[in-house]
Residue, then its C-alpha position, 0 to 999 in steps of 0.5 A: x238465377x235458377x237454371x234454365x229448364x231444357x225443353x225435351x227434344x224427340x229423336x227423330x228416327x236416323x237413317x241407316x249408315x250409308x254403307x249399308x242403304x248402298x248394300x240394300x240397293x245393291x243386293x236383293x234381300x232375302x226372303x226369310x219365307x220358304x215356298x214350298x213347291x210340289x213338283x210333278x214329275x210328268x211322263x213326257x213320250x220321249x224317243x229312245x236313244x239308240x233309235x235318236x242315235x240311229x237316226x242322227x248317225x244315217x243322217x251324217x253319213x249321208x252327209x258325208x257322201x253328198x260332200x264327197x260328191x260335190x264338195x260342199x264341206x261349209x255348207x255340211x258344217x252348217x247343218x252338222x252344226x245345227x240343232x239337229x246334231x245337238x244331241x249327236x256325239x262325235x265318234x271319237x268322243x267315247x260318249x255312250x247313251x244309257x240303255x233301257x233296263x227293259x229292252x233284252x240285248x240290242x232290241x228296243x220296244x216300239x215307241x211312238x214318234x213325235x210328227x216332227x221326228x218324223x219329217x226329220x226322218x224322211x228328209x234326211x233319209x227319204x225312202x224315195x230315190x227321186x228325193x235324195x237326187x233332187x236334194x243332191x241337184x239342189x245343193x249342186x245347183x246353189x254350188x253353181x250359182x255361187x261359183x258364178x258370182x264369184x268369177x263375175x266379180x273377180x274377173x281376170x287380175x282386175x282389182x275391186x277398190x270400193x270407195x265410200x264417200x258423202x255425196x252432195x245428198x243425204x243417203x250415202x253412196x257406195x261407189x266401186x272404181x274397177x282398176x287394172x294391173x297399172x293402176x288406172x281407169x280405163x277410157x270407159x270406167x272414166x266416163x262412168x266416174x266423171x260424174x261422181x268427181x264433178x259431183x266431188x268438185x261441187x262440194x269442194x267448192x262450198x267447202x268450209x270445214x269437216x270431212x272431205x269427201x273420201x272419193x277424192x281421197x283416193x285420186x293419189x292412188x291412180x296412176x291418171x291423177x291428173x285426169x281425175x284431179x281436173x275433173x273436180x274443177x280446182x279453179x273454183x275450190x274454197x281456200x279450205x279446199x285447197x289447204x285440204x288437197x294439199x295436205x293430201x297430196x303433200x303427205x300421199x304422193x311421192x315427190x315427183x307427183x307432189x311437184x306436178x301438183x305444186x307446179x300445176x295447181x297450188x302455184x297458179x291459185x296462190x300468185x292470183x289470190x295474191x294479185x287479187x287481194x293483195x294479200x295471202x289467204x290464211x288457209x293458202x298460207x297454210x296450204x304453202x306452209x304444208x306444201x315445205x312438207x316435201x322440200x325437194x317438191x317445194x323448190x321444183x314446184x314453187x320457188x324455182x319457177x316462180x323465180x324462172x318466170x321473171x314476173x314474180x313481183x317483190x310482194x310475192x317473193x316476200x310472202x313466200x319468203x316469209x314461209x322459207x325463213x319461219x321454217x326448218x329446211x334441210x341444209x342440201x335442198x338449201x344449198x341447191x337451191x341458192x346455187x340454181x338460183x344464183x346461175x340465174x339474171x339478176x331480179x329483185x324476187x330472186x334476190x330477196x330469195x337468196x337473202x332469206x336463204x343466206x339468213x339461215x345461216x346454213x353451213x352451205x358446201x364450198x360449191x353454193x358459196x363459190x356459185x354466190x360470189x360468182x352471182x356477184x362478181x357478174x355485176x363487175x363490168x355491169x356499169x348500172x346502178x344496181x338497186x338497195x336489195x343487192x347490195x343488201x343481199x351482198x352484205x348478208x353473204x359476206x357478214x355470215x360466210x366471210x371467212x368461208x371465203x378464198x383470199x382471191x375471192x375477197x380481193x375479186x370482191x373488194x375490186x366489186x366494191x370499186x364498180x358497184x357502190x353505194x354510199x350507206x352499204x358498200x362501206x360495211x361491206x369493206x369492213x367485213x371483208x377486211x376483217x375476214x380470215x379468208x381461207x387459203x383454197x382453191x375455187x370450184x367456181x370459175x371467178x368472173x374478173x376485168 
């Protein structure tokens, strides 16, 4: 077989590397074509120097004496600095500008003046007496102006807080809160504002998400937060709302007014979505969980009322229990709390509160386990039938601190075991007992007996 003959294939024409398309459209070429430009020198009517130099020198001298007179030394800075003075050396620079080689000693030839020179001339030197006061009155008149405005403002030892917030329109509103020496607004300026946290208070409550108006941002601020906080109408803000008022007041307040407003409004909110939907919202259980954030606040607000006013129902102790058991809290505030709780009577709410409590597993002084086991032997001429919390509370306690325990408050504790029983639990309580290496100490508490 013969060889196949190679059809001749045309080069196409290749492209550049591409470094080198890169440099084209980066950089200019050069043009390899040499214009030649004439230039003719045009006499331009120019003023000499020393007369320039003469000019500008008389100018900020007078300057200089209308500072002295009224002191205004920014607004003489502005016009030193402008471009009249462009061309005017500083008198210690040492610049000297070129003499003319025809003028004979210091005289220098008439030369015509440009029209605009000339005003430069007449207003900064002005022939006329009547002129220069009247630029003299001018400036102090401005001086005067300005003086007053600023004493307006700043009046007395007031503070000017401007606050800028998205009102329930489009434009933005700028809105300035006059605040004394305390703090706080007065009878008169809490008039002017109610309508603006009422109009704060309407947004709050069609809030989903995004930015809180800054208004309300600043009620921590004010001494008479309360007022202001009343005005926006907390009944009716969204679940959203709350959570973000929380989180404001939780991480913005100090523990005191953290409680007031655990206490006074998160509190009330949370026990009537729960009685309502049978069930916490996600963003209150939020707001609870970012309420821990201040535990002291947490306890005195929440838990410890909740707990004094007798109707908190087993539904509500356990959601918030819920929030104490998932969290990390500081042994002190724990073991206040299960000592103030254990001097309290007897309900379910509160001791599924001790329970949770006891769960964590703390290590709680000798003071809050002496105040629990006297939460017990109270119970020892109680001749009731006492329900299946208690007793799981009891066993609880005596599984985590058994040997935390004085061996007279374990035998107080297994004479219980005679008065109160119960057929499942009592008999594990027996054996944690029994199996404890009790302690040899005295108790801080006084030990109920027969």
């Amino acid at each position: 077989m013969g060889k196949l003959d190679k059809t001749k294939v045309k080069k196409s024409n290749r492209h550049n590397p591409l470094y080198e398309q890169i440099t084209d459209e980066r950089y200019a070429k050069a043009s390899s074509r040499v214009k030649a430009r004439s230039r003719q020198e045009e006499d331009d009517e120019t003023v000499d120097g020393k007369l320039t130099q003469k000019i500008l020198t008389e100018a900020r001298k007078q300057l200089e004496d209308v500072e002295e007179e009224v002191g205004l030394g920014s607004i003489c800075k502005q016009l030193q600095t402008s471009h009249l003075f462009a061309g005017l050396p500083d008198e210690n620079d040492g610049v000297d500008f070129p003499e003319d080689e025809n003028a004979p000693g210091d005289e220098s030839p008439e030369e015509e003046i440009d029209e605009e020179t000339k005003k430069a001339v007449e207003t900064f030197m002005p022939d006329d007496p009547d002129k220069k006061s009247a630029l003299v009155d001018l400036l102090k008149e401005k001086l005067t102006e300005k003086r007053t405005e600023i004493n307006t403002i700043y009046s007395g030892n007031s503070l000017i807080i401007w606050v800028i917030f998205k009102k329930f329109w489009e434009n933005t509103v700028h809105v300035h809160l006059v605040l004394t020496d305390a703090g706080s607004l007065r009878g008169e300026e809490l008039e002017k504002f109610t309508v603006i946290y009422k109009g704060v208070g309407q947004v709050l409550s069609k809030y989903r998400s995004g930015k809180i108006p800054k208004a309300f941002k600043a009620i921590p601020k004010f001494a008479n937060w309360e007022q202001l906080l009343y005005l926006t109408d907390p009944d009716n803000w969204t679940a959203a709302a709350m959570f973000q008022a929380t989180r404001l007041f939780s991480s913005g307040m100090k523990s005191e007014m953290a409680q007031r407003f655990y206490n006074l409004i998160l509190l009330p909110r949370l026990r009537d979505d729960v009685a309502q939907c049978k069930k916490l919202n996600d963003h209150l259980y939020r707001a609870l969980k970012k309420a821990l954030f201040k535990p002291r606040a947490f306890f005195k607000g929440i838990i410890i009322p909740l707990c004094e006013s007798g109707t908190c129902s087993l539904r509500e102790a356990t959601i918030f229990g819920s929030i104490l058991a998932k969290c990390s809290i500081p042994s002190i505030h724990s073991s206040v709390a299960l000592l103030y709780i254990s001097k309290m009577p007897y309900s379910g709410a509160n001791c599924i509160f001790m329970r949770v409590l006891i769960e964590k597993k703390y290590a709680l002084p000798y003071l809050a386990i002496d105040g629990i086991v006297d939460y017990f032997l109270r119970f020892m001429k109680d001749d009731s039938a006492l329900p299946l919390l208690w007793h799981q509370c009891l066993l609880t306690f005596v599984q985590i601190y058994k040997n935390d325990l004085s061996q007279d408050q374990q035998r107080e504790l297994l004479k219980l075991l005679k008065v109160q029983n119960h057929p499942l639990v009592s008999l594990e309580i027996r054996k944690e007992l029994l199996s404890a290496n009790c302690q040899n100490r005295e108790t801080t508490a006084p030990m109920t007996t027969e």
